[in-house]
Structure formats: structure tokens, C-alpha cells
N, C-alpha and C positions, 0 to 999 in steps of 0.2 A: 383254192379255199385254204384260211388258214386255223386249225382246229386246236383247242382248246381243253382247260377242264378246268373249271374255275369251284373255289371256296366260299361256301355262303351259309348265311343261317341254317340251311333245309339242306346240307350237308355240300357233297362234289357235283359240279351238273357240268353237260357237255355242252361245249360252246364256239360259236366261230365267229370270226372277226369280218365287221361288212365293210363295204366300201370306203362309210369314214373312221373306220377306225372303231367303233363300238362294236362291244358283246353282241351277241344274240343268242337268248338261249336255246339251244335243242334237246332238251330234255320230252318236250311233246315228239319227238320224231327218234331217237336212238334214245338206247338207253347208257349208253356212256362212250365213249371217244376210247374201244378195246380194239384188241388187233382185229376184230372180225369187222370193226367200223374200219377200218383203214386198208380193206382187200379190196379190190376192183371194185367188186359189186357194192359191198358198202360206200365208197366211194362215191360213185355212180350217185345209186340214194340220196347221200349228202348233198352232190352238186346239184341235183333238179328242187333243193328249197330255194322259196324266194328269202334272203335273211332278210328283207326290209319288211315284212310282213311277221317276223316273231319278236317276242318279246325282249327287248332291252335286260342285261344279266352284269353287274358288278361286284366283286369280289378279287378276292387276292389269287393267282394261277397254281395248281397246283401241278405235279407233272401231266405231262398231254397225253398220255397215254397211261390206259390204268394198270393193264397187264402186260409190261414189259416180260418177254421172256430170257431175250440173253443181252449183255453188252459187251459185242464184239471190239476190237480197238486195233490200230494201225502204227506201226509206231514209224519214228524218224521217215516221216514221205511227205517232206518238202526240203526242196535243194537246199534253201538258205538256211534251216533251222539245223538238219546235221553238219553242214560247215562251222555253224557256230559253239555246236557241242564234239566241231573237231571228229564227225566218225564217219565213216566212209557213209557212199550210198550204196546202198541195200538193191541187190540182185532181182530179189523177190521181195513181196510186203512180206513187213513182221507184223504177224498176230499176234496178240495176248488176248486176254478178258479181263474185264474186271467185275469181280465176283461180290459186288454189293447192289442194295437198292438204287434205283433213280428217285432223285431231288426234286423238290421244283426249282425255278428259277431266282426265287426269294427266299429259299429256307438256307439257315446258315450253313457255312464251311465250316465243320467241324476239326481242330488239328488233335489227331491220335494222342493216346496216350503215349509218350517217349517218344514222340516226332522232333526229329530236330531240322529238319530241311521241305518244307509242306511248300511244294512248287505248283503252279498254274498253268495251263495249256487250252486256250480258245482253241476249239474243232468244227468244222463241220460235219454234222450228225445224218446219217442215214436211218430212215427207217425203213424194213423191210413189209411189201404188202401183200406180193407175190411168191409161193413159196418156189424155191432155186434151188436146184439141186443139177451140176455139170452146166452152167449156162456157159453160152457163149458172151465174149464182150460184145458182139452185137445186138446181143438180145437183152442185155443186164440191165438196162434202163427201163424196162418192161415190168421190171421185178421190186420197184422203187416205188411206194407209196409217196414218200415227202426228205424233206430236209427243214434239220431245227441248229438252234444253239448249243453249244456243249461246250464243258468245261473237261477238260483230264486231270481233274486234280490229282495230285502224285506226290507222295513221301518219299524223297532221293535215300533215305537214311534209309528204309527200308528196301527202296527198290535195286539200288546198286551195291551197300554195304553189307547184307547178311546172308548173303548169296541166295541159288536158285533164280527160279523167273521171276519178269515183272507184276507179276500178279499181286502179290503182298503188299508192294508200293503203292497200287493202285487203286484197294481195297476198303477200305477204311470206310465205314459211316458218313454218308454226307459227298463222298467222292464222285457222284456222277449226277449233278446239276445237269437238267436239261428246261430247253424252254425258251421264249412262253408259251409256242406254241407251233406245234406241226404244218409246215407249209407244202398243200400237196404239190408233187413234180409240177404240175402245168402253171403253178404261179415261181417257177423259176427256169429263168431263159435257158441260160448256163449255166450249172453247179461249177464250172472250171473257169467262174471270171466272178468269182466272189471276192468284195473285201474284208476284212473282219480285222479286230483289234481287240486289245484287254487292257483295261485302267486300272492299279492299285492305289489306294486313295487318291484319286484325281487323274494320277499320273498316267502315261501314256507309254507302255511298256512291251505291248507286244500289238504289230504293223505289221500287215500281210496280203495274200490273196491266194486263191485256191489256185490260180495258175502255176505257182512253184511246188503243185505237189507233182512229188515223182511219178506217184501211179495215181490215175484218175480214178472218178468212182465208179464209170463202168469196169475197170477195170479189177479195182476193187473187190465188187463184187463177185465179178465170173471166178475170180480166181480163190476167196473164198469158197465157193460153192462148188469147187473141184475137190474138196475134203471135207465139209460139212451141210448139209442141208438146212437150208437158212427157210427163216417159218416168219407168217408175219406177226407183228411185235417183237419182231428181233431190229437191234440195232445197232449200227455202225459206227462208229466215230476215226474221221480218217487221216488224223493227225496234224500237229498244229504246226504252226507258222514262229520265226525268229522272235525271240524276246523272252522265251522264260526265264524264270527264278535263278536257276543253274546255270544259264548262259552271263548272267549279267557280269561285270568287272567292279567291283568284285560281287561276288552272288549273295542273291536276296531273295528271302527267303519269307512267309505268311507270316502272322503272327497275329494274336488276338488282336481285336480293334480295328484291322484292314478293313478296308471296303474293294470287292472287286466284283468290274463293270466289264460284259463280256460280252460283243454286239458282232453279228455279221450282217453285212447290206440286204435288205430286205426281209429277214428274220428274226428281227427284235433284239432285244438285251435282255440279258438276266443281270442281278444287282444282289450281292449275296455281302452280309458283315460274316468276317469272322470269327470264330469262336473258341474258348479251350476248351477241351477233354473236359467233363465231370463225371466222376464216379458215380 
């Protein structure tokens, strides 16, 4: 099932995607697409509707989940992308967070105040539905609700220039686009034989697949949950693929007026302009 949360006259309502393609709304059956909708048992719920028997719902997507609690993040864990920024591979994942709200998939990139280098990074998004605490990587799949689109948007000038962690860089209002919409586990084969790409205006600048990540997302997961107890509405994002901003020769970097198109195979696109700072 792929679930939703769409914008309309009579405010947010929860929604999933049917066979061709259209809305359906579930607003008579849940009362919105929160982490308790996306646990096992809410689950479960969900999958025994018929969506060709509810009503038709269109509107613009707003994030898929209403009460995100944390946004966990993974860095450099794909072979080709830290080659390309030149740094070694990483022993163990690097954690950070980043400490702002979730986007939807059409609401603008915002570049910071005093951002001089506002870089891009298509992810593969985990959501958590199962709460994890010490799992095993063979059990970590268990503990997986869905997988969505994500962006890592990241300000280089903050993140590597004024020292401390990457948090500051990756902070900013508008920095965690996700979307369009939550695809639970069972509508995807493999999460490690995804392709995914990102387009700025038009262009085609970052080419990938989830097989170059260093550590999988079972993986991922168990080994977060060796030092943090993961809750559902918490979410992952497991690091992106060759072609960002800072990789390019020479680097390129956001800038008002961009348009960036951020797709992985069977998960949708998000499509975001972006925007300056206003006070």
C-alpha cells in the first residue's frame, strides 16, 4: 500500500494510492496517516480496505506522515559517492540528525540565510513502524514500516566550514523533503536494487542504486538500535548516491530559481523550486 496525506479544501486527509494510480480517500476509516497508522496493527487495518470502493481525493501531497518524531540520517554509505568526495569508507555508519521539520514533496527548498554552497542529496527514506531497541540484522526488516523519497538537503558552508557536527549544515527550514508518499515494506521487493536519480533544472546529475550502499538497511537499522531506541514515526534516510553539488567539477551549488526532481523506482518524485531566505 502506498499511503499518503493529501491537501484539500476541508484541510489534510489521509490517502492511498490504488491500483491505477488515483487517490482514495481514508479519512472515513483512520483518522490520519500518524505513526500509530503505520505500526503493524494499523497496518494490518489499512491493508484489509477495499480502495476501489472509497472515494476518489485530489489535492496537492502534503508530508505522509503527520507526526514525524526524529530524522535519523546516514552519511557517506555508498561506495561511489565517497570516492567522489575523495574520503575514505566508513568502518561503521555515520549518524547525525537533522533537527528540523519534514517538507512535503512540492513545498519549496528554502536556501538559509548566508548559505553559500545549499547542496542536494536523493536518499532512500526509511520509516520506522516497529519500535527497535538491540535488534538483530536479522530481525531489522521486522521493524520497517515502508520506504519513501527523500532529499538531504545540506549547506556545505555550514556543514564543513564552522566547525563542529553535521547537524547545522543539515538543518535549515525546508531541509527534509520527503514524499509523495509512504510505500509499505511488502510493495517493495528489494530496498538494495533501487534506482534513484535527481535532476536540476532538467539536468540529470545524480545516477545511482541502492546496491552501492555500503551498509544495507537491515543493517542500518540493527546497528542504530544498538544505542538508540527507534519508535515508530521515526525515520531514516540512508545516504545518497554520486552526483552531488560538491562532487561536481567544478561544484554547483542551489540557487534561487532551480527546479529539483528527485525520483527512486517505484516511489514517486518529489519536484520542489527553489527559493531565497526572507526575513
Amino acid at each position: 500500500m502506498k499511503l499518503c496525506r493529501i491537501k484539500t479544501s476541508d484541510g489534510i486527509k489521509p490517502a492511498a494510492v490504488d491500483q491505477e494510480g488515483l487517490l482514495r480517500d481514508l479519512s472515513g476509516h483512520v483518522a490520519d496517516i500518524d505513526s500509530a497508522a503505520i505500526t503493524p496493527d494499523g497496518l494490518r487495518h489499512l491493508a484489509g480496505l477495499d480502495l476501489n470502493t472509497l472515494p476518489e481525493i485530489k489535492g496537492d501531497h502534503a508530508p505522509f506522515l503527520s507526526d514525524v518524531r526524529r530524522v535519523f540520517c546516514i552519511g557517506l554509505n555508498y561506495y561511489d559517492h565517497a570516492a567522489e568526495m575523495c574520503m575514505p569508507i566508513p568502518e561503521h555508519p555515520i549518524l547525525f540528525m537533522k533537527a528540523c521539520d519534514v517538507t512535503g514533496p512540492t513545498d519549496p527548498i528554502v536556501i538559509p540565510k548566508w548559505a553559500e554552497k545549499t547542496d542536494w542529496e536523493v536518499e532512500l527514506g526509511i520509516a520506522i513502524g516497529n519500535r527497535a531497541l538491540h535488534v538483530a540484522e536479522a530481525d531489522a526488516m521486522n521493524h520497517i514500516a515502508g520506504y519513501f523519497v527523500a532529499n538531504d538537503v545540506s549547506e556545505r558552508h555550514f556543514q564543513t566550514e564552522l566547525g563542529g557536527q553535521w547537524v547545522k549544515g543539515k538543518s535549515a527550514d525546508s531541509f527534509a523533503p520527503i514524499g509523495p508518499y509512504l510505500a509499505t515494506k511488502d510493495e517493495v521487493a528489494d530496498p538494495q536494487n533501487l534506482t534513484m536519480w535527481l535532476d536540476v533544472n532538467g539536468k540529470r546529475m545524480q545516477t545511482g542504486s541502492t546496491k552501492t550502499m555500503i551498509f544495507s538497511v537491515a543493517h542500518i537499522v540493527a546497528h542504530v538500535s544498538q544505542f538508540i531506541t527507534l519508535h515508530p514515526g521515526d525515520l531514516i534516510l540512508t545516504g545518497t548516491p554520486p552526483g552531488v553539488g560538491g562532487g561536481q567539477k567544478p561544484p554547483r551549488f542551489l540557487k534561487a530559481g532551480d527546479v529539483v526532481t528527485a525520483e527512486i523506482e517505484g516511489l514517486g518524485a518529489m519536484r520542489q523550486e527553489v527559493v531565497a531566505f526572507a526575513d
